[in-house]
N, C-alpha and C positions, 0 to 999 in steps of 0.2 A: 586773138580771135578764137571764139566759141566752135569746136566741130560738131556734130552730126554725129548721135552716142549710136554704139553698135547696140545691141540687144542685152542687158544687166536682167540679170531677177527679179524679178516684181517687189518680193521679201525687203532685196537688200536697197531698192528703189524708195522701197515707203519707209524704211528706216532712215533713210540718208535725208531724205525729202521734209520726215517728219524733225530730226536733230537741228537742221537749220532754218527749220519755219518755228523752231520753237526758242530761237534767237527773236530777241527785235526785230524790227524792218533795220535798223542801221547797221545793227552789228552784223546782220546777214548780207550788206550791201557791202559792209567793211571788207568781212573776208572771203567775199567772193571780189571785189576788186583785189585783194591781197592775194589769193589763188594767182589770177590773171598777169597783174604784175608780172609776180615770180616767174610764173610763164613761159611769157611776154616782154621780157625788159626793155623791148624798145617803145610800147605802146607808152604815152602817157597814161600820167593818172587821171585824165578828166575820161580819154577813151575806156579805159579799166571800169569808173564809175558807168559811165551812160554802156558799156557790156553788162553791168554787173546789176544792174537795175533793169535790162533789158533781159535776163538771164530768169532774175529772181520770182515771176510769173509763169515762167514755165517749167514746170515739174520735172520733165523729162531732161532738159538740159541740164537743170539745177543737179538731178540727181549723178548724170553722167560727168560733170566737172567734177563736183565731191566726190563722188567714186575714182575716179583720173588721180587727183589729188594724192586720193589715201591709199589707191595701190602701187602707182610708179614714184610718187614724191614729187616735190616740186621741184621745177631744173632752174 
């Protein structure tokens, strides 16, 4: 499951935002279900997808996951 991002830099928001909107539509579905997963390992992979498609339209999430991602790592 998706949380509720705390407040990130606008800069580092439209950078992260702009990196994986300049993926495809699939390969940005890929690894934002792959993010989730990792995660997540109990969720299935159809919940990861319908998160991660559900994700992919909002900027603000999009950016707080990738950001989550690239500074703690995946667990």
């Amino acid at each position: 499951m998706f949380f509720k991002p705390k407040e990130t830099p606008s800069i580092l928001k439209t950078d992260i935002v702009k990196s994986v909107k300049s993926l495809d539509y699939f390969e940005a579905i890929n690894f934002l279900a792959v993010v989730n997963k990792a995660n997540n390992p109990k969720l299935t992979n159809r919940e990861c997808y319908s998160e991660a498609t559900a994700v992919y339209s909002d900027d603000e999430q999009l950016s707080f996951l990738i950001s989550q991602a690239f500074k703690t790592g995946l667990h």
